[in-house]
C-alpha positions as CSV (number, residue, x, y, z in Angstrom):
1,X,32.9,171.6,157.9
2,X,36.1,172.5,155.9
3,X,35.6,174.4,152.4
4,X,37.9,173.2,150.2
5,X,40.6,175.4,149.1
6,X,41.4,177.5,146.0
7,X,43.9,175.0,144.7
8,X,41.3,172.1,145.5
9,X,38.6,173.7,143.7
10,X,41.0,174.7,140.6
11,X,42.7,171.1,140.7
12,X,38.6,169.6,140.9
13,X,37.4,172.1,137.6
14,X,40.6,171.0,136.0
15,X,39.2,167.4,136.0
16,X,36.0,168.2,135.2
17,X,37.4,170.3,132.1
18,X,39.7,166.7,131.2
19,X,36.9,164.4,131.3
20,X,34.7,166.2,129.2
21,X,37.1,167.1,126.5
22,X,37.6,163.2,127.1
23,X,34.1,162.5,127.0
24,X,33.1,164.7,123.9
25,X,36.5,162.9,122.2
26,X,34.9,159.6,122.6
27,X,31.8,160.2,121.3
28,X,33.6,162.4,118.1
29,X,35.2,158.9,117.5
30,X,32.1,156.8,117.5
31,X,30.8,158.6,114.9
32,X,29.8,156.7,112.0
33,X,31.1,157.6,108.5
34,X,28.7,157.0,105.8
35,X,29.1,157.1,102.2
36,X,25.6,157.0,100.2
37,X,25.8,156.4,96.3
38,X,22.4,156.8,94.8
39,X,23.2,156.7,91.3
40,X,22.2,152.9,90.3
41,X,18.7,153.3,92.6
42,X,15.8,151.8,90.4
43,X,13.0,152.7,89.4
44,X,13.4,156.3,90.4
45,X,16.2,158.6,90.2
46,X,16.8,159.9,93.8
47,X,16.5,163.6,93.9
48,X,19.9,165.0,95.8
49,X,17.8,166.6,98.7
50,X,16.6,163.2,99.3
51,X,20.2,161.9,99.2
52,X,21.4,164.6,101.9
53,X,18.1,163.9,103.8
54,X,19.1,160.0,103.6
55,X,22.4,159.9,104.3
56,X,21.8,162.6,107.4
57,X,19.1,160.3,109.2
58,X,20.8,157.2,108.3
59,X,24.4,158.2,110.5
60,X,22.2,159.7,113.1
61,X,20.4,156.9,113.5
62,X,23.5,154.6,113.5
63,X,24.3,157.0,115.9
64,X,21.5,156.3,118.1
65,X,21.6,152.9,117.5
66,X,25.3,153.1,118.7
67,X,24.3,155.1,121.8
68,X,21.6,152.7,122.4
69,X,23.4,149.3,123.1
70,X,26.5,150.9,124.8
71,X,24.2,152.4,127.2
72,X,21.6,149.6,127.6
73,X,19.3,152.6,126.9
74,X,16.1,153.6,124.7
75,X,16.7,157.0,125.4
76,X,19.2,158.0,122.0
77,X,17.0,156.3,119.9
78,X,14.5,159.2,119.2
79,X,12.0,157.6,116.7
80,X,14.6,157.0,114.4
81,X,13.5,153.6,114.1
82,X,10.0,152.1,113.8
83,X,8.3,148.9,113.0
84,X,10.2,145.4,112.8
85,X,13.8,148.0,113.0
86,X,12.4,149.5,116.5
87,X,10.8,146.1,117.7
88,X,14.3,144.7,117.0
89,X,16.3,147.3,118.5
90,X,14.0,147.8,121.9
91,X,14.5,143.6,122.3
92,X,18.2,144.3,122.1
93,X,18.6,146.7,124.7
94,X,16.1,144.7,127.2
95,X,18.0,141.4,126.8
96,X,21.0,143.6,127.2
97,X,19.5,145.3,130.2
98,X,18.3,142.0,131.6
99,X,22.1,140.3,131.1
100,X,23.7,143.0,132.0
101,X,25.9,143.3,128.9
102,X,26.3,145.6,126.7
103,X,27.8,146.3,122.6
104,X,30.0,149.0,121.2
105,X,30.4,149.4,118.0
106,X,33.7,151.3,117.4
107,X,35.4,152.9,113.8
108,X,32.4,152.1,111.9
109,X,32.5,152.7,108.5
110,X,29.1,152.2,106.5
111,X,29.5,151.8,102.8
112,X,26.0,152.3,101.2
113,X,23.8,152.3,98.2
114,X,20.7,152.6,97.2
115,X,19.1,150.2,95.2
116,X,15.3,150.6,95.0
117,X,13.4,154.1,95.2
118,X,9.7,153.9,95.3
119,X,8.1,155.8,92.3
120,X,5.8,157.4,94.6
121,X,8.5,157.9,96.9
122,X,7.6,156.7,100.0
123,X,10.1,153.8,100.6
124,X,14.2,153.2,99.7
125,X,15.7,150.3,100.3
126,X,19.7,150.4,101.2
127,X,22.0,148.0,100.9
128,X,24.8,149.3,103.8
129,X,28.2,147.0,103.8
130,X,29.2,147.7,106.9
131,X,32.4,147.4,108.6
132,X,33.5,147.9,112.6
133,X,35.4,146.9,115.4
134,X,32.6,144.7,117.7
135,X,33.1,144.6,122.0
136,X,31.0,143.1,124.2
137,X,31.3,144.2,127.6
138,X,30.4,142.6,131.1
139,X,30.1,145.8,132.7
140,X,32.9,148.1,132.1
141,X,35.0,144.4,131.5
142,X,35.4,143.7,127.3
143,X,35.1,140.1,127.2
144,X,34.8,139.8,123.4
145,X,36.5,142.2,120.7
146,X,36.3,141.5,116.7
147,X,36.6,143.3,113.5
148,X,33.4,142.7,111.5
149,X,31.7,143.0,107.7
150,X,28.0,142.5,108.0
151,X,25.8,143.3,105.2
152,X,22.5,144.8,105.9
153,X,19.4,145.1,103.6
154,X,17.7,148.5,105.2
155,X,14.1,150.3,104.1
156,X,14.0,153.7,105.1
157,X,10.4,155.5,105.0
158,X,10.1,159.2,105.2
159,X,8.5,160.8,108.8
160,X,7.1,163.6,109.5
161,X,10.5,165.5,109.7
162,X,13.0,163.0,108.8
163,X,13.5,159.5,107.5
164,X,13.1,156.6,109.5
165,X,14.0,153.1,109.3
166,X,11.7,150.7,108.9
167,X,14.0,147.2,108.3
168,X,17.0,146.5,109.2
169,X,18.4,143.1,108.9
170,X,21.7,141.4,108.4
171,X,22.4,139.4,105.5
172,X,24.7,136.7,104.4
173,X,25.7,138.6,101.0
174,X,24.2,141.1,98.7
């Protein structure tokens, strides 16, 4: 058996080096932005710690969610979800799984405010006018590619650590 040469090895960690710069690059530009305006929520003024805790959980798990359907995974989704949101989300990823295609959501950007803030605190409901570029894929194949607006009505509960999503449903208009 041969080893491979110096050059080989250099030319192989050279590669490795590329696709993960590559790699991290991709998944720096599938980060969602999200804006959160809090100032019109009802009945309860939202406390800005709660905004920053909001708006954190509410990328990441748009992250996950992200992660989730272009892998045809449960694995990013980390409890980030629960209830009818999670139920939702695990059904996508098994009819996904079980048709083998998969979604990407790509330059998403999440406009969001929150409209109703529990006086006891224990429930907000977003409204998040969302905008991104849609694929579909057949495998590694896009076989569908659109610009979308959806409107989703969202309740977000706190967890233990963080907040969670409890709803999440598209709607026709606000």
């Amino acid at each position: 058996m041969r080893t491979p040469s110096r050059f080989m090895l250099q030319l192989l960690s050279g590669g490795i080096v590329i696709c993960a710069a590559a790699m991290y690059s991709a998944a720096a530009d599938a980060a969602p932005q999200v804006t959160l305006n809090a100032s019109k929520a009802t009945p309860r003024q939202v406390e800005p710690l709660t905004e920053r805790a909001v708006l954190r959980d509410y990328k990441s798990a748009w992250t996950s969610l992200t992660q989730a359907l272009a892998s045809s995974s449960l694995d990013p989704l980390n409890g980030l979800f629960e209830a009818t949101a999670d139920k939702w989300l695990t059904d996508a990823v098994k009819d996904q799984q079980s048709s083998g295609l998969s979604r990407r959501y790509l330059n998403q950007n999440h406009q969001v405010d929150a409209v109703f803030y529990s006086p006891e605190g224990d429930v907000i409901e977003l409204h998040d006018t969302a905008e991104y570029d849609l694929e579909i894929l057949d495998g590694s194949k896009t076989i569908h590619n659109e610009h979308v607006i959806v409107h989703y009505v969202v309740l977000m509960v706190p967890g233990a650590e963080r907040w969670v999503i409890r709803h999440l449903q598209a709607v026709p208009q606000f």
